[in-house]
C-alpha positions as CSV (number, residue, x, y, z in Angstrom):
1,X,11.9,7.5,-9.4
2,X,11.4,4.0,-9.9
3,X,9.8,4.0,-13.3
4,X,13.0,5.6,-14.2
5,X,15.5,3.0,-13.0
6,X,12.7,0.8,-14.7
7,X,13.6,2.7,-17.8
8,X,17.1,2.3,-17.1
9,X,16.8,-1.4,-16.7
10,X,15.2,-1.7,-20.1
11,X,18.1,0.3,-21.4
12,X,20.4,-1.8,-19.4
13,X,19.0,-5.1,-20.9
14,X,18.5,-3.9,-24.6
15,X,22.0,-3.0,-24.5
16,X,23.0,-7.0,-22.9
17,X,21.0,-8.1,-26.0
18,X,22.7,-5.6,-28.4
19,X,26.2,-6.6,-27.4
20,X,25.2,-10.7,-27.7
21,X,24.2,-10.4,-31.8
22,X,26.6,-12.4,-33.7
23,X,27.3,-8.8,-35.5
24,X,27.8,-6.3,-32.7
25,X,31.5,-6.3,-33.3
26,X,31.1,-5.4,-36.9
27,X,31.0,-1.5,-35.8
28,X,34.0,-1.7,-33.7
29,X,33.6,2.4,-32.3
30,X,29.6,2.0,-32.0
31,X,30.0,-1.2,-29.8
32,X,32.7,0.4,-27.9
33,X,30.3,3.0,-26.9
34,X,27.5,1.0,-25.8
35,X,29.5,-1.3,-24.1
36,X,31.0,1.6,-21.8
37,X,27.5,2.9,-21.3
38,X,26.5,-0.2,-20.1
39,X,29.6,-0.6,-17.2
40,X,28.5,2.9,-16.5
41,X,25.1,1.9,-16.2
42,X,25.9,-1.0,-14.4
43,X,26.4,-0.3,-10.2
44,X,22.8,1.4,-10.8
45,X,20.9,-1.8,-11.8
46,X,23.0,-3.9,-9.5
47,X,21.4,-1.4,-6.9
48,X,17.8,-1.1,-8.6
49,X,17.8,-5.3,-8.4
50,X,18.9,-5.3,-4.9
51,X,16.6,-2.4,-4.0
52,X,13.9,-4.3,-5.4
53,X,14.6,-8.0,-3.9
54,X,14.6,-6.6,-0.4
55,X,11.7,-4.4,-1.1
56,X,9.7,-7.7,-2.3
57,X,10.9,-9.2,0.9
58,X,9.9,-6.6,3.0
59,X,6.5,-7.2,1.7
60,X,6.8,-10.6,2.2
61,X,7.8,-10.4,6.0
62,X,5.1,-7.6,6.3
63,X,2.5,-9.8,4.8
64,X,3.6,-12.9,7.2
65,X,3.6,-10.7,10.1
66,X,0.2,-9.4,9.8
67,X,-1.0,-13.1,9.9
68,X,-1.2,-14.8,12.8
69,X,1.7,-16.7,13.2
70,X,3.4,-18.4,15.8
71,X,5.4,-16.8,18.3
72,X,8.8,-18.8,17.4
73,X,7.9,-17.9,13.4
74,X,6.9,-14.2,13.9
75,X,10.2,-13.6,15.9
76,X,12.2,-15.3,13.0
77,X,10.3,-12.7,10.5
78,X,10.7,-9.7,12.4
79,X,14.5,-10.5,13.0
80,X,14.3,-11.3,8.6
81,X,12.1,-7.5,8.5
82,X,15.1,-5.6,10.5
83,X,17.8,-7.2,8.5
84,X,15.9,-6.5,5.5
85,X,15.7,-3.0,6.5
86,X,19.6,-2.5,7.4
87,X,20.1,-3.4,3.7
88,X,17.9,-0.4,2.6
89,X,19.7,2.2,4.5
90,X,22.6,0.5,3.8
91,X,21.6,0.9,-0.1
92,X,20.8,4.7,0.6
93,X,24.0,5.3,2.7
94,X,25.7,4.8,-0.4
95,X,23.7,7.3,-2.2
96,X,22.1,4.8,-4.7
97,X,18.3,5.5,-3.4
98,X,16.1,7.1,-1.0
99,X,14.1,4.9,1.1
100,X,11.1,7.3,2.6
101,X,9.9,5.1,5.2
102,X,8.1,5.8,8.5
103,X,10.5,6.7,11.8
104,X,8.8,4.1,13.8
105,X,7.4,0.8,12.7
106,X,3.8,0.4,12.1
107,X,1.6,-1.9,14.4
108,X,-1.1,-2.2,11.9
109,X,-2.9,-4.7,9.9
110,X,-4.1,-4.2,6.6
111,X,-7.6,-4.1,7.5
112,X,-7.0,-2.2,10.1
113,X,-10.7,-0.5,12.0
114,X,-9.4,1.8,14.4
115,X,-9.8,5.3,12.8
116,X,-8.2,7.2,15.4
117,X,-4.9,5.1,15.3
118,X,-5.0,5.8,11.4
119,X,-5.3,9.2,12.2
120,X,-2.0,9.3,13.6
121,X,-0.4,7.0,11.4
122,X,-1.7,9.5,8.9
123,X,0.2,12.8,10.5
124,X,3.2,10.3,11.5
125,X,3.4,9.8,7.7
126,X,2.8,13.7,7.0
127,X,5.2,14.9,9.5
128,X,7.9,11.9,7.9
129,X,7.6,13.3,4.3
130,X,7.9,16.9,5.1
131,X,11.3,15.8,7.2
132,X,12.8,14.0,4.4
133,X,11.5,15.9,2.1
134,X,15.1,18.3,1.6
135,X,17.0,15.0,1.1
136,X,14.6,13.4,-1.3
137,X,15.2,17.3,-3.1
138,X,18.7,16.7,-2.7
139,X,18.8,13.6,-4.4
140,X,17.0,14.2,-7.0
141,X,19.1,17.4,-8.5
């Protein structure tokens, strides 16, 4: 799904370059067109680009939690990771995107060792997809 909205982006952007030629007007009906397709196109790039800043941030906060970090700066990040997650299911309460994410947060690193807590992490995940996996159909019709 994301390599489409990536697609979409391109699009989006070849179009923003299209309508800023000093002859785009010349064609009054085809620049009417594209224009429109562009404001259509629009509230699904503002959501891709928000989508995506918050996802990068997520990884951010996920990286800086998995260091070690003080206790004052670690509480800070995972009040920053919570917010950053009300934003994505904000973003998908609106019907703009699916987040598939895990129904409890993970305590892991990312070298984690201990092959029996990946093993449940593992059927956590399985059990997760198969759960949302309807939705994600839904969405995608």
């Amino acid at each position: 799904m994301l390599e489409k909205l990536k697609l979409v982006e391109a699009r989006y952007l070849e179009m923003a370059e299209r309508a800023a030629q000093p002859d785009f007007y010349n064609d009054p009906k085809a620049a009417s067109q594209l224009l429109k397709e562009q404001r259509q196109l629009e509230p699904i790039i503002t959501a891709y680009r928000s989508y995506r800043r918050t996802q990068a941030e997520q990884e951010d906060l996920r990286a800086m939690l998995s260091e070690g970090l003080e206790p004052e700066m670690k509480a800070l990040c995972q009040e920053e990771f919570s917010e950053n997650k009300k934003k994505l299911e904000a973003l998908e309460q609106a019907g703009r995107l699916v987040v598939i994410s895990p129904s409890v947060d993970l305590q892991v690193t990312r070298l984690e060792g201990d092959m029996e807590k990946l093993g449940r992490l593992y059927w956590m995940g399985n059990r997760d997809a198969n759960a949302q996996l309807e939705r994600l159909r839904a969405y995608l019709v």
